[in-house]
C-alpha positions as CSV (number, residue, x, y, z in Angstrom):
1,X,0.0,0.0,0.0
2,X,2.8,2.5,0.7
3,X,4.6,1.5,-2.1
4,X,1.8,2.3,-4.1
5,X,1.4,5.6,-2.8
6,X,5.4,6.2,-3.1
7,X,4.8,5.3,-6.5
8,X,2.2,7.6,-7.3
9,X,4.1,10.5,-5.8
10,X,7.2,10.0,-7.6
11,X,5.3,9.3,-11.0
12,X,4.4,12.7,-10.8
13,X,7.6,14.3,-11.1
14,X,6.2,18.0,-12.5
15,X,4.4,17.9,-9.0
16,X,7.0,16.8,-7.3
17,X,9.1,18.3,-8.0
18,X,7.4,21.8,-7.3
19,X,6.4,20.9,-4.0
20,X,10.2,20.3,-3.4
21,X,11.3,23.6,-4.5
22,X,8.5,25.2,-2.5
23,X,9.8,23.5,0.8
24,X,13.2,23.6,0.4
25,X,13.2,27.3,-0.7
26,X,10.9,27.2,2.6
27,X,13.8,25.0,4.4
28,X,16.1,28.0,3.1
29,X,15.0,30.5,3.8
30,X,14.2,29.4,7.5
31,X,17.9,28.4,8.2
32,X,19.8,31.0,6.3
33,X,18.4,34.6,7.3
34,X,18.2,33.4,11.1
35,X,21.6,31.6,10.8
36,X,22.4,35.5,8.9
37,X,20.8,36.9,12.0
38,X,22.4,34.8,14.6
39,X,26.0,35.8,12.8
40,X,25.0,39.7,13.3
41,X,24.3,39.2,17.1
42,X,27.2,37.3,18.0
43,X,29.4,40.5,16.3
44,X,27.7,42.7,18.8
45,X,29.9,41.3,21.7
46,X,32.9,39.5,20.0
47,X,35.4,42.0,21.1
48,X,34.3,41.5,24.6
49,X,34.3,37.6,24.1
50,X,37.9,37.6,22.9
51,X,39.5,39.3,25.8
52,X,39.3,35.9,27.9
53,X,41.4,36.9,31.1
54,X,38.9,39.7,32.9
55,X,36.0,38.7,34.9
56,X,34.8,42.4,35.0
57,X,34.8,45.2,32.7
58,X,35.0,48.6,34.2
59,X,33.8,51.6,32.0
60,X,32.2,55.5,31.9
61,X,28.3,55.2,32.9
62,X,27.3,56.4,29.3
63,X,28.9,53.4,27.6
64,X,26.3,51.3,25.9
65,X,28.4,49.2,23.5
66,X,32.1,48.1,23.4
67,X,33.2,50.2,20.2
68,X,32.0,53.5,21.6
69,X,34.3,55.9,23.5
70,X,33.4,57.4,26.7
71,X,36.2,58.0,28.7
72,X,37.7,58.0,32.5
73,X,40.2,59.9,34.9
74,X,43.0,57.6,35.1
75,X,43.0,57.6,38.9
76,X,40.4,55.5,38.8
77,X,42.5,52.5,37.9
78,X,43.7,52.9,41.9
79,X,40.5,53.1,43.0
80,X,39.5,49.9,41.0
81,X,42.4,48.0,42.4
82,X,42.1,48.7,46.0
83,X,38.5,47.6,45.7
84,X,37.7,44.5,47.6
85,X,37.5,41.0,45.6
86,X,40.1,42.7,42.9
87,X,42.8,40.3,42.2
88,X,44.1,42.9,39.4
89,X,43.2,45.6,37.1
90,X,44.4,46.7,34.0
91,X,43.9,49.5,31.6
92,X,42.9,49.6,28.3
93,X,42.1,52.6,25.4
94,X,39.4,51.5,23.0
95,X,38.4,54.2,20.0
96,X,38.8,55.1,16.5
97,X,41.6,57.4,15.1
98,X,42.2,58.7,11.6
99,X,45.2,56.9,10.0
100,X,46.8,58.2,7.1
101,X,48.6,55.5,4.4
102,X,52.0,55.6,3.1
103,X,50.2,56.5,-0.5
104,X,48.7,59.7,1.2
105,X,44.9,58.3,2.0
106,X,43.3,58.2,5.2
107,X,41.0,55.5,6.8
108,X,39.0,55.3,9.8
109,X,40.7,52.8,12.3
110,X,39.9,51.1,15.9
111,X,42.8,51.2,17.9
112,X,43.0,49.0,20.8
113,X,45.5,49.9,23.5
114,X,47.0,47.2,26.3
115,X,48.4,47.4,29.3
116,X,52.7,47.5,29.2
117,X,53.2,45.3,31.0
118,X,50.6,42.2,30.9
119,X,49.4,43.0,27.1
120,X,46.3,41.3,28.5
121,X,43.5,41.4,26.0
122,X,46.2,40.6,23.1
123,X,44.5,39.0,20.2
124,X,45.5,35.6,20.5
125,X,45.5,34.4,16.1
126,X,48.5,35.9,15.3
127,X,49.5,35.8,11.7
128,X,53.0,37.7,11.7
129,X,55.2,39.3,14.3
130,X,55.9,37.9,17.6
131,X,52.9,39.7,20.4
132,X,56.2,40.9,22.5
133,X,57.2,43.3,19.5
134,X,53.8,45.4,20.6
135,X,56.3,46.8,23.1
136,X,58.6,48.7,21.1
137,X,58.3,52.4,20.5
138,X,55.5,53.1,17.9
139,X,54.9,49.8,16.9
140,X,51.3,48.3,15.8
141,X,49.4,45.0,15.3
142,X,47.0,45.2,12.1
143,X,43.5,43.3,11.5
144,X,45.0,41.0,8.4
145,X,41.6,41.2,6.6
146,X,41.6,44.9,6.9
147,X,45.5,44.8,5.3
148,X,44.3,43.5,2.4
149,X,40.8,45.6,1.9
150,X,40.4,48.5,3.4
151,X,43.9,49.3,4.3
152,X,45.4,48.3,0.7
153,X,48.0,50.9,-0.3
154,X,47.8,52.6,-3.9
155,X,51.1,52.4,-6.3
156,X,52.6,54.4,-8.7
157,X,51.4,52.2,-11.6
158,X,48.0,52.2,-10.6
159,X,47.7,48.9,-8.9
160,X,47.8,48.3,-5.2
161,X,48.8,45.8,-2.2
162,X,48.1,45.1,0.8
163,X,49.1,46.0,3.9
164,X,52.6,44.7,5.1
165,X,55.0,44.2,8.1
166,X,57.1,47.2,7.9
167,X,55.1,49.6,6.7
168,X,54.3,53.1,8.6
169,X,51.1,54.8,9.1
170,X,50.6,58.2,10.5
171,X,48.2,58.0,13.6
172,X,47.4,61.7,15.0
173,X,50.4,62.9,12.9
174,X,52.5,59.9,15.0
175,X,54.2,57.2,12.6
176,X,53.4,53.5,13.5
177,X,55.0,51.0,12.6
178,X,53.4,47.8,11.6
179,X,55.2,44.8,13.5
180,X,52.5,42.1,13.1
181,X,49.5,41.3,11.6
182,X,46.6,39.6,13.3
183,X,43.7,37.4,12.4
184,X,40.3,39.4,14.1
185,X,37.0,38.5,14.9
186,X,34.6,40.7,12.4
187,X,32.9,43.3,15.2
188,X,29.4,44.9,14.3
189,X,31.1,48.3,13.1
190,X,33.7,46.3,10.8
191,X,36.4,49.1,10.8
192,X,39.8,48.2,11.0
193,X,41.7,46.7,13.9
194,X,44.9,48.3,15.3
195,X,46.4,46.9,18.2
196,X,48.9,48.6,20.1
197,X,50.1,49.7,23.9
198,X,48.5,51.8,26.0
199,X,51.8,54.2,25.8
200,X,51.9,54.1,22.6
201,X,48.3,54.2,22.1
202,X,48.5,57.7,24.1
203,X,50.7,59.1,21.3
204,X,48.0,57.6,18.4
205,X,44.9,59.3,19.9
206,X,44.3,63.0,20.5
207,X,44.9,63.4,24.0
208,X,42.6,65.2,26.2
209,X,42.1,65.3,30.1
210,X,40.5,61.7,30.3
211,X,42.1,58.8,27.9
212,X,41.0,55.4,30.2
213,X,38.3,53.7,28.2
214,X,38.2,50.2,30.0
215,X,39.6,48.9,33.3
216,X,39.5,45.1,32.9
217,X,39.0,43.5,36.2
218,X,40.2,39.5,37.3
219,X,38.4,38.4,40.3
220,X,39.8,36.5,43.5
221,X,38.9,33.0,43.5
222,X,36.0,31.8,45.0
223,X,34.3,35.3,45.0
224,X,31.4,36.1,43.2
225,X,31.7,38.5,40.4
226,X,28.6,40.0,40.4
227,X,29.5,41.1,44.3
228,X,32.9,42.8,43.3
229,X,31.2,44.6,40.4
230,X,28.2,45.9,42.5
231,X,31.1,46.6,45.3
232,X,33.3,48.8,42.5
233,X,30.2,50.7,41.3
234,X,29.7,51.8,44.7
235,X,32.9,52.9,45.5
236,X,34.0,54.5,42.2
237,X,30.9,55.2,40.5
238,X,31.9,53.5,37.5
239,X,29.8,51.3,35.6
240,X,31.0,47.6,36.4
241,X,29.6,44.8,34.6
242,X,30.6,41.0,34.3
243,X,31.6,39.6,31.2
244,X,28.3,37.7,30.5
245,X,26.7,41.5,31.7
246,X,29.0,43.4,29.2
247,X,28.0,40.9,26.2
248,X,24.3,41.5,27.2
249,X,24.4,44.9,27.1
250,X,26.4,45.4,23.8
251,X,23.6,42.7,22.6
252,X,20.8,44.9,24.1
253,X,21.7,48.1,22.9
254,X,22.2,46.8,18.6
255,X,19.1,44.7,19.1
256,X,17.1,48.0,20.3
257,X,18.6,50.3,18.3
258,X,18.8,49.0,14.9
259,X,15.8,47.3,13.2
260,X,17.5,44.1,12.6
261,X,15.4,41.6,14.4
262,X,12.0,43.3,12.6
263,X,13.7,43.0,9.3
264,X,15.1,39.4,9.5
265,X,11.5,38.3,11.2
266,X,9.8,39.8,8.3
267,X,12.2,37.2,5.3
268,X,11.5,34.0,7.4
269,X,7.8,34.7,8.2
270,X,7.8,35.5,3.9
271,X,9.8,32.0,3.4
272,X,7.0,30.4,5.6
273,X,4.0,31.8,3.7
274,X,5.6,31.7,0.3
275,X,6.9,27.9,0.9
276,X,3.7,27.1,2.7
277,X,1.5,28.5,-0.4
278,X,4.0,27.0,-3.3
279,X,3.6,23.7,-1.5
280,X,-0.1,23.7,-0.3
281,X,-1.4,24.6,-3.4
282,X,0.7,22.3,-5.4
283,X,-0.2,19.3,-3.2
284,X,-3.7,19.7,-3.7
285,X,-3.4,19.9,-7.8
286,X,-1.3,16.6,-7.1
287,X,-4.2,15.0,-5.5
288,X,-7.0,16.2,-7.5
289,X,-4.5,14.5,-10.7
290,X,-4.3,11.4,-8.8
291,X,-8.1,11.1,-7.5
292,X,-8.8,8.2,-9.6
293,X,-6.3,6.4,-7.9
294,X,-7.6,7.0,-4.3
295,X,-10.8,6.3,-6.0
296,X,-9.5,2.7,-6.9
297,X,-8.1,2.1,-3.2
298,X,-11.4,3.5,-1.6
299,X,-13.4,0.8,-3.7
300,X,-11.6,-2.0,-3.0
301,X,-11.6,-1.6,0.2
302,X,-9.4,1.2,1.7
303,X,-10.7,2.4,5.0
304,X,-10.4,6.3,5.4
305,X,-7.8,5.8,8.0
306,X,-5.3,4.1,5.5
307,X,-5.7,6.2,2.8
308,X,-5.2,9.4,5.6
309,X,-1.7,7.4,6.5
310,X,-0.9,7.7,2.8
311,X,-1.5,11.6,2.3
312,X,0.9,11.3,5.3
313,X,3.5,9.3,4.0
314,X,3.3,11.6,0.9
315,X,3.5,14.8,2.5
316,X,6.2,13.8,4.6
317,X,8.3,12.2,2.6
318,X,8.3,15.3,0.2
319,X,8.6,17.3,3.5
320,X,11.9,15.3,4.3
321,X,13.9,15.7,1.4
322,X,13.1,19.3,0.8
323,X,13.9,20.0,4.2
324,X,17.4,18.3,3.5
325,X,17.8,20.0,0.1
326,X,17.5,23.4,1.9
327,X,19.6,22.7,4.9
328,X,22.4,21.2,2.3
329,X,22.4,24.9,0.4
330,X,21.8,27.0,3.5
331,X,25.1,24.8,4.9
332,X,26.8,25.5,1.3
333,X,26.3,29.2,1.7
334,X,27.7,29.3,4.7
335,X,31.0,27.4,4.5
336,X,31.7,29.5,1.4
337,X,31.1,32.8,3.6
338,X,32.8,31.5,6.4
339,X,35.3,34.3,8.0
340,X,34.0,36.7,5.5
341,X,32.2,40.5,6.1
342,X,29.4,38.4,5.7
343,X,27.9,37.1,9.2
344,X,27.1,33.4,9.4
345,X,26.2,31.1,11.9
346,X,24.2,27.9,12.3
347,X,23.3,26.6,15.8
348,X,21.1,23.7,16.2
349,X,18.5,26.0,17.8
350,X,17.8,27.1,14.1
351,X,18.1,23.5,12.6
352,X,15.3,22.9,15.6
353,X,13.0,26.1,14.3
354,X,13.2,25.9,10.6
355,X,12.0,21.9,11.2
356,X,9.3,22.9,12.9
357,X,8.3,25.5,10.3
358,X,8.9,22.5,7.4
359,X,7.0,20.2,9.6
360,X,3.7,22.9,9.6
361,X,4.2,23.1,5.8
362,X,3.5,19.9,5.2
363,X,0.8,19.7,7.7
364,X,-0.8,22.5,6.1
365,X,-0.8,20.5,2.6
366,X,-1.8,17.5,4.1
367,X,-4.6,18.6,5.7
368,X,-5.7,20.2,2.0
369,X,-5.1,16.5,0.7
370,X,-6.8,14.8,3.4
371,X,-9.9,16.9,3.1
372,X,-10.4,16.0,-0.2
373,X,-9.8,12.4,-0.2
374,X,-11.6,11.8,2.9
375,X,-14.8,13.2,1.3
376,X,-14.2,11.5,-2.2
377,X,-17.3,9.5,-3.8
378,X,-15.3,6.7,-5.6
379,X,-18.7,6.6,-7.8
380,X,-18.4,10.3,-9.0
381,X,-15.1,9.8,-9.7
382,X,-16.1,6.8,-12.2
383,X,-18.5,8.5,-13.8
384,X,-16.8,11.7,-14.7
């Protein structure tokens, strides 16, 4: 009996094969844009996720996300380290600069500053250079993906290359050497990555009364961090926030400002209604083509039951491979974006939602097909 119905569902291969285009553009659309969207959030707080050695971040009150600058007296640093619970505190400048190229242009760069002595907060996928060389006078770490797009230097012939070890930049009318070159995770501003000292640092930024953007914070052992960071806000006045709290917040604060999650909601709920109308409709046309043939089983015998358990086995079967077919592209797309300015990734959360939204499809169609075989007069059928 299944076989049968197997049969009839892959003789029809026009129908067929439209109801698998309908769900696996369905299946598609369901993994990529949130998979897109999940990418997109995870940039909010990567810069915060890379530093891996502070418990506690320590910043201005008016910060709301990692890339903007608000800064602090530098006394607070003491204050910070004499609070109870503080194992040690560092300092760290975090905000963009003007840099101008050896062929005369100028770009827009983050420059991150680290402590001297501990370079904590260092990225740790270092392509060229040796971290230590971060220590000599004027020297720089550069973001390799930004060497070789956005901070490409023009030639005299007309063509250009990328950035190299070696070369020097002018940062607030400084030089600066590069000494190293760095593999970064993509932030949600994507401007270029400098990393440097915070002495040097000092020198690449236009200096003003206040220059502390972060104090990063490790905790004593076996003391909770959320107690140390309500214990520094009290005594300093500074805003103090865990890790997991910092990430939060920078998640927050893109999520609320910026229309992302409306926009993203809007393509899956479209994949859902266009996949679910593609496949509905073309469902139904391929059980009103094949009514003779329920007509046959219903005379000889077919209870309504079994021929409901075939609509079934059709509309899930179809349901099954078109749900692979789009998870296979969606899976494509991504490995060929991987590490690129293009945010991607899949967590089995998503795998979880867009089966559930493939699983409703195909409900939905079955329910048009059962309808109409349940109700079908095998004599009618016979006679027209």
């Amino acid at each position: 009996m299944y076989y049968i119905a197997l049969q009839m569902l892959f003789g029809n291969k026009a129908k067929y094969y439209a109801i698998i285009i309908g769900i696996s553009f369905a299946a598609l659309i369901m993994t990529q844009q949130p998979s897109i969207f999940l990418g997109l959030l995870t940039r909010t707080y990567s810069f915060v996720g890379d530093v891996s050695e502070p418990d506690i971040w320590v910043m201005n009150p008016g910060v709301k996300f990692a890339e903007e600058s608000k800064t602090m007296r530098d006394i607070e640093l003491l204050k910070v380290k004499t609070s109870k619970g503080v194992q040690w505190a560092v300092p760290m400048i975090k905000m963009l600069a003007r840099a101008k190229m050896p062929d005369g242009s100028q770009s827009t760069v983050d420059i991150t500053g680290l402590d001297d002595a501990t370079l904590i907060g260092a990225p740790y996928r270092i392509t060229q250079g040796q971290i230590e060389n971060l220590r000599a006078a004027d020297s720089i770490f550069v973001d390799e993906t930004a060497a070789h797009t956005k901070l490409r230097i023009s030639l005299k012939d007309g063509s250009t290359r990328p950035l190299k070890v070696g070369d020097i930049l002018e940062l607030n009318d400084r030089r600066a050497i590069v000494v190293g070159l760095f593999k970064a995770t993509r932030n949600f501003v994507l401007q270029p990555q400098i990393y440097s000292t915070y002495s040097n640092a000092l020198k690449f930024i236009p200096r003003s009364r206040t220059n502390l953007s972060y104090i990063l914070v490790k905790a004593k052992d076996n003391l909770e961090k959320e107690a140390i960071a309500r214990n520094i806000e009290a005594k300093t006045g500074l805003m103090a926030l865990t890790k997991e709290e910092f990430k939060q917040k920078n998640l927050d604060y893109w999520m609320n400002s910026t229309g992302i999650a409306i926009n993203f909601g809007i393509s899956v709920m479209l994949g859902f209604i266009v996949g679910a109308a593609v496949a509905g409709q073309t469902f139904y046309g391929f059980v009103l083509e094949n009514l003779k043939y329920y007509a046959v089983l219903k005379a000889m015998g077919v209870t309504n039951a079994k021929l409901v358990k075939i609509v079934l086995l059709q509309a899930f079967v179809v349901g099954f491979i078109g749900f692979g077919i789009g998870v296979l592209i969606t899976t494509l797309f991504g490995l060929n974006f991987l590490d690129a300015v293009l945010a991607f990734r899949m967590a089995p959360e998503i795998l979880l939602f867009a089966s559930i939204g493939v699983l409703l499809i195909i409900s939905i169609a079955a329910i048009i097909g059962i309808r109409k075989v349940v109700s079908l007069d095998p004599a009618s059928v016979f006679r027209g």
